[in-house]
N, C-alpha and C positions, 0 to 999 in steps of 0.2 A: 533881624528884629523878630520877635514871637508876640502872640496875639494878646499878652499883658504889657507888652514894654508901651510907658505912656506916649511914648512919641509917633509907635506905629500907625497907619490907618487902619480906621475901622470897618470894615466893609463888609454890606450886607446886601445880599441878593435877593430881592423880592420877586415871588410868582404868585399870578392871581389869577382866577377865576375870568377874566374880562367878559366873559358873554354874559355876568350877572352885572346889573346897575348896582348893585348894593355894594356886590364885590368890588370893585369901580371906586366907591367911594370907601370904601374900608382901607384899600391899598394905597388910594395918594393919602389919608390920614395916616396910613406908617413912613409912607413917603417923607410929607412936612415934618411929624415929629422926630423922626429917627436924624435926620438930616439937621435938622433944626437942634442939636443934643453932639452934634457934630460927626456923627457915620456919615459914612461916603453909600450911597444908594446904589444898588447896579441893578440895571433894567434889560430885558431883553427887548432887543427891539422893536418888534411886533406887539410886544405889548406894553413899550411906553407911548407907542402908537396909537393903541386904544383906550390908554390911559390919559393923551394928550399930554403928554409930558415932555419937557424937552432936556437936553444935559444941559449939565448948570457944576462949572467948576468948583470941586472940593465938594459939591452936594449930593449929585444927582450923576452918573455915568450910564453910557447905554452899548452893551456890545450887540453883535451881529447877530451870532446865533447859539443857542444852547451847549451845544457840546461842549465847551470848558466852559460858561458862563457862571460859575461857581468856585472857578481856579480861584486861591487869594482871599477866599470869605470865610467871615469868621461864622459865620452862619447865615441859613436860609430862611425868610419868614414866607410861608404860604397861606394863601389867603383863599379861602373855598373849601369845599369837603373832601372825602378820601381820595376822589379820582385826581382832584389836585395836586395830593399830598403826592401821588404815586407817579405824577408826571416828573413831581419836583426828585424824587426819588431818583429816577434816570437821568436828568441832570446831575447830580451827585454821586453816580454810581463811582464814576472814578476818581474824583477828589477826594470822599470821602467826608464832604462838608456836613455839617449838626442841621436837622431839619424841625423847625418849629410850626406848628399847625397852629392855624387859628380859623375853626371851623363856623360856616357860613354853611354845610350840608346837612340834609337831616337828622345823620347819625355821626358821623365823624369820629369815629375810633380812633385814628392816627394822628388826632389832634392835640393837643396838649392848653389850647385858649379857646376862649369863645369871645366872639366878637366885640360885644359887651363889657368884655374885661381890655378893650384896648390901652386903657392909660396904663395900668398896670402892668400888663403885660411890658410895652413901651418903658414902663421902669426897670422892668427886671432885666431888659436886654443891656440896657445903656448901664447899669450900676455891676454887667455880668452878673448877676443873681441866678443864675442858673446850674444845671446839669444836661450829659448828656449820658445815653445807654446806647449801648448797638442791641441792635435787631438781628439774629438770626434769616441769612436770607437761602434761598437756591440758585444753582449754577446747574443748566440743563442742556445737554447735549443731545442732537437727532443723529440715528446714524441709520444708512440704507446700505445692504451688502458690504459691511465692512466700512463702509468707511462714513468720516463725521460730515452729516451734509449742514449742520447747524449749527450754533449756541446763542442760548442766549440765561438770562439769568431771572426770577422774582423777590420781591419782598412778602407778598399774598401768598400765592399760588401759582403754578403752572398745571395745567390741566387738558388731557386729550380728551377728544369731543368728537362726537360723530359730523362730519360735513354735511351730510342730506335730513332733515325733517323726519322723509321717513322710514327711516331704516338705521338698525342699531349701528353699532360697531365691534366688533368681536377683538378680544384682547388676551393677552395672557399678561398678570403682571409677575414680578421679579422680587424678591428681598433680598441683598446680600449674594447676590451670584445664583439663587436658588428659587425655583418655581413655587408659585403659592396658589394661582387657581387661574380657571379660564372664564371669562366674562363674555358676555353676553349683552350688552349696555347701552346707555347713551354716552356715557363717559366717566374718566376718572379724574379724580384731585389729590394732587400732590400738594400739600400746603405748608405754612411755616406755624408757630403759634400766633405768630403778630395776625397772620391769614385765618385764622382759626374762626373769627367771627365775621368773615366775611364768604367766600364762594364754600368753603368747606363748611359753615354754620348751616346754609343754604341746602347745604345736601345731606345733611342731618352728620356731621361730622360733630368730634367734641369740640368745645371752648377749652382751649390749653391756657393757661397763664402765661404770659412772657417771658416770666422769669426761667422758665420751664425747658431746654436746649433737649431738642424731638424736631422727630420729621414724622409728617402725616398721610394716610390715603385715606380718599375715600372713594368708594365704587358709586354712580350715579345712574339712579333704575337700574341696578343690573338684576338681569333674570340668572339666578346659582344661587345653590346650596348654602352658600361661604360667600357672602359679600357683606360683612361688617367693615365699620373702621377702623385703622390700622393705626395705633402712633408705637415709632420704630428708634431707636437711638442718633442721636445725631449725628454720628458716624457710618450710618448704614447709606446704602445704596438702591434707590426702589429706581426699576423700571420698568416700562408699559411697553409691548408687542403689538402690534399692527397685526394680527393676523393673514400670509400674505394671501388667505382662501378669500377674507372677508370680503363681503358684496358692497362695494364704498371706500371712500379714504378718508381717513381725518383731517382734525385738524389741531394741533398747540398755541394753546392758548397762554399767555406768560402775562399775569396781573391784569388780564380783560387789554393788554393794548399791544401786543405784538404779536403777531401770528406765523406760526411756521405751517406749511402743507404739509400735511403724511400720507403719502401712500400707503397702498398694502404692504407689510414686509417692515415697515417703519421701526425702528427702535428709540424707544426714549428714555434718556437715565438721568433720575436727578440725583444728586446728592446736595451738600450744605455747602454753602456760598463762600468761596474764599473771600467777600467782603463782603462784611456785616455794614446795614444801613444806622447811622445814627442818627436818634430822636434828643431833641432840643427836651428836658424836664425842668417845668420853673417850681415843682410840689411835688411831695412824696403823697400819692394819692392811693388809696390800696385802689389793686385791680378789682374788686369787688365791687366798691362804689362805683365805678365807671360802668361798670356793666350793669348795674342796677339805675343809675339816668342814663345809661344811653340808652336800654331798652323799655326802660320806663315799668323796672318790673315789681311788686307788690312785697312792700314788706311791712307793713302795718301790721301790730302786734310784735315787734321782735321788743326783746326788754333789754341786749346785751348778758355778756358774763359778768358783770360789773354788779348786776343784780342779784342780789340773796332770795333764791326760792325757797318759799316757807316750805317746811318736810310736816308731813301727815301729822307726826307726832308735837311739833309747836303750837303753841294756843295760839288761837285765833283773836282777834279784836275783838275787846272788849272781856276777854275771857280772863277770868283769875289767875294770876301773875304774866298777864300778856303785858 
């Protein structure tokens, strides 16, 4: 069976936020109605726990623990802001299920709903009214004397970081097989464009478009000559050197929730994700306007193209043949 035939079940994974009351209730209201419209619900267990929730045949399922809890769905609804979105994310990395945000965080880039808009939203799922895009992700590998002591993967960013407060970390980084400078720093960011407005925004990196297939650096405090941001083809390969003199060790950091140790000596290569994350889209929204409410940023006075600027030489109102 496939995920149009009417007879199949319809099964939807929800992840929420539990440590928020709001989120709390935002989530069993997708619970009842989704359920109620006839999807089958799947819940992780800990958090139909904190949900109070219990399995309820044909309505409601509960499995054990994350790692396949998205086998079988036809999509994921998350309930909370980015850092949610980015949990539900690693759930999905290997199934490869459609993630739908519905943002309850302050800014919530990764989200595609806003709380507000539940009924709707709620229709667009059950009538499939929707789309989905992938996202460009990273696939990052640690390696020490030759060989791989790590991997892991982001949808954001992976980023090395000095371990101690007070002392930089000294780095060389890498483009493409070839050296490009030696840093001096707190740290670098490797980002994706989905990542662009998040730790790479933070560290004065660009805002890429999504539509936009780049990989990014950017150097963080670094004391050099040549520490601008870098966005490089998506096919290239950037990585970051541990200097093994450096007084300290790092550390990799992968979307702010997984961390590898680096010693001196460290090697870290990212390139581009052999699996891209897919976002649930219920509207073809320009990237523009998202970023102008998510940041809430000042466009009063814009007239559009759409508007005919009078040229010097047109009469003016009220003028002879205006």
């Amino acid at each position: 069976m496939t995920a149009t035939d009417p007879t199949a079940v319809r099964r939807v994974l929800l992840v929420a936020h539990t440590g928020r009351d709001d989120a709390r209730e935002v989530a069993r209201g997708f619970v009842k109605a989704l359920s109620a419209h006839g999807l089958l619900v799947r819940l992780i267990a800990t958090e139909a726990h904190e949900l109070d929730l219990e399995p309820t045949p044909g309505s409601v399922e509960v499995v054990d623990g994350a790692a396949s809890a998205s086998a079988d769905c036809e999509l994921v609804v998350v309930v909370g802001g980015d850092g949610t979105i980015l949990r539900a994310a690693e759930i999905t990395h290997d199934t490869g299920a459609a993630v739908l945000g519905v943002n309850l965080g302050h800014v919530g880039f990764l989200a595609e709903a806003e709380y507000e808009d539940m009924e709707s939203t709620i229709e667009a799922i059950v009538a499939r009214r929707y789309t989905t895009e992938d996202r460009l992700t990273l696939d990052v590998t640690v390696h020490l004397d030759g060989e791989v002591v790590a991997r892991t993967w982001a949808l954001n960013e992976a980023s090395v970081e000095k371990a101690a407060r007070e002392r930089m970390i000294e780095v060389v980084v890498e483009v493409d097989g070839r050296p490009l400078s030696r840093w001096g720093c707190d740290g670098v960011v490797c980002a994706t464009p989905t990542g662009s407005t998040a730790y790479n925004f933070s560290a004065g990196g660009p805002v890429v478009w999504p539509g936009v297939e780049a990989l990014l650096m950017v150097p963080i405090s670094a004391h050099a000559l040549f520490a601008r941001p870098l966005v490089v083809a998506p096919t290239s390969v950037l990585a970051v050197e541990v200097l093994a003199r450096t007084d300290g060790a790092g550390v990799l950091w992968a979307d702010g929730r997984r961390t590898v140790d680096l010693p001196p000596g460290a090697r870290i290569e990212v390139r581009r994700g052999s699996t891209p994350m897919r976002l649930v889209r219920l509207h073809e929204a320009p990237f523009t306007d998202r970023l102008v409410a998510k940041f809430g940023l000042p466009v009063e006075g814009w007239r559009g193209a759409n508007v005919r600027r009078r040229r010097p030489t047109d009469p003016g109102p009220g003028s002879p043949g205006a």
